[in-house]
C-alpha positions in Angstrom: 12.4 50.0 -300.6 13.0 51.1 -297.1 12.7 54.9 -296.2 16.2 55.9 -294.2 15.3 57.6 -291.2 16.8 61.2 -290.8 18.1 61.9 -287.2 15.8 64.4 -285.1 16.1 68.0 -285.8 14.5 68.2 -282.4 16.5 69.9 -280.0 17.5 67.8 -276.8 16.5 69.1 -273.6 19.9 69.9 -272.4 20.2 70.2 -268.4 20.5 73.2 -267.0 24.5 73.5 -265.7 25.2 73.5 -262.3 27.8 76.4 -262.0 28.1 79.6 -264.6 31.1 79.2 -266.7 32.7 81.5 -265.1 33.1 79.4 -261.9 36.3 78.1 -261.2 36.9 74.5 -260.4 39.9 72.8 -258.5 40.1 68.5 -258.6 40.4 67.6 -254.9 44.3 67.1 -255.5 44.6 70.6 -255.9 42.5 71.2 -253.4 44.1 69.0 -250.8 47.4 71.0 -251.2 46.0 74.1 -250.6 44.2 73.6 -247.2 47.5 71.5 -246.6 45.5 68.1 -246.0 45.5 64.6 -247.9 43.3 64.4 -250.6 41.4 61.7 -248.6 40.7 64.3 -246.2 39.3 66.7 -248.9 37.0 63.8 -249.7 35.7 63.1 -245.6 35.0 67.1 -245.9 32.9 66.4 -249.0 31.1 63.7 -247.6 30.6 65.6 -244.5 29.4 68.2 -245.8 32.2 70.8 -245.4 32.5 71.3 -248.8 30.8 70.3 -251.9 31.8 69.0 -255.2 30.9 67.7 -258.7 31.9 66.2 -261.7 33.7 68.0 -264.4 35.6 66.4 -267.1 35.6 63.3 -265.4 37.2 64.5 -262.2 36.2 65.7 -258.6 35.9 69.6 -258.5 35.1 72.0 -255.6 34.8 75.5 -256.5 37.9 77.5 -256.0 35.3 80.2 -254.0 34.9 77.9 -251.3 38.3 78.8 -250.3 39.5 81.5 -248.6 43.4 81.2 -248.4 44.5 78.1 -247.1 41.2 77.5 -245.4 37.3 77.0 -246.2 35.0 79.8 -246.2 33.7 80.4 -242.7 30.0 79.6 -242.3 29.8 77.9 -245.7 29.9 74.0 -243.8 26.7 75.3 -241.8 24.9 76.5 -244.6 25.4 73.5 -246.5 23.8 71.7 -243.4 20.7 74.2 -243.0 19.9 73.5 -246.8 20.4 69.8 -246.7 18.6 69.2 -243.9 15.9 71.8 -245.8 15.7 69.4 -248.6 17.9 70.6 -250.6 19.8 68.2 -253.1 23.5 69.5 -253.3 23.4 70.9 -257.2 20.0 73.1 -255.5 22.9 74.7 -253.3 25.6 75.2 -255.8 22.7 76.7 -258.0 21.9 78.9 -254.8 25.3 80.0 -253.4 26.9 80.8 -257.2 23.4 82.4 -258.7 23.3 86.7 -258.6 21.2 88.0 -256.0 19.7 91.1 -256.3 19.3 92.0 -252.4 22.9 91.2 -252.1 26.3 92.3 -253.8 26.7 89.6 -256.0 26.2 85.9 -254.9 25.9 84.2 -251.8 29.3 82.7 -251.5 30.6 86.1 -252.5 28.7 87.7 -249.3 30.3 84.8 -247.5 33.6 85.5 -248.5 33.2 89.1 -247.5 32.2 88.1 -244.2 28.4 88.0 -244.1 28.1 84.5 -243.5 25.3 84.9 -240.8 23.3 86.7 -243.1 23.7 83.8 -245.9 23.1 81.5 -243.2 19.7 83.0 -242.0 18.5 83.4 -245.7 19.3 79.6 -245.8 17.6 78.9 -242.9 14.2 81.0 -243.9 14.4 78.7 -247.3 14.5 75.7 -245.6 11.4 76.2 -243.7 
């Protein structure tokens, strides 16, 4: 008589998520309306590195905080370059710009939106040394 085998009780190592839950996502449609652009374009600012995305429920997202109004955040296309051409893989800067930041008032794309882009912008830069 064969012994059925019981499914592991042993936790899964279950990745660590991108964005806090608290982070809210737009699908590029919705983004494309608000910058007044076709979605395609929303998609060539992505690749670009403009803006950045990811998956969620099966559908492109950009974070609503890389918004300001009807336009991007100002310095947050240059930041993105600094850290990619650092190294950095694009869910290491969504980790970066959303995580809370002690020296700072919040997060990075919070300073951002308040204005202090060069300042998130040289603390990118001393990373990517």
């Amino acid at each position: 008589m064969s012994a059925v085998s019981e499914p592991s009780t042993t936790p899964s190592v279950a990745e660590t998520p991108v964005l806090p839950d608290a982070v809210t996502l737009l699908p590029t449609t919705e983004v494309a309306e608000i910058l007044s652009i076709p979605r395609t374009r929303v998609h060539q600012l992505i690749k670009d590195g403009h803006l950045l995305s990811l998956r969620h429920e099966g559908t492109t997202c950009v974070p609503a905080d890389f918004l300001d109004g009807d336009v991007v955040v100002k310095g947050l296309a240059g930041t993105i370059t600094v850290l990619r051409d650092g190294g950095y893989a694009d869910e290491d800067i969504l980790r970066w710009l959303f995580e809370e930041d002690d020296s700072l008032p919040g997060t990075p794309i919070a300073s951002m939106r308040a204005g202090r882009h060069r300042e998130i912008k040289r603390r990118a830069q001393a990373m990517a040394l």
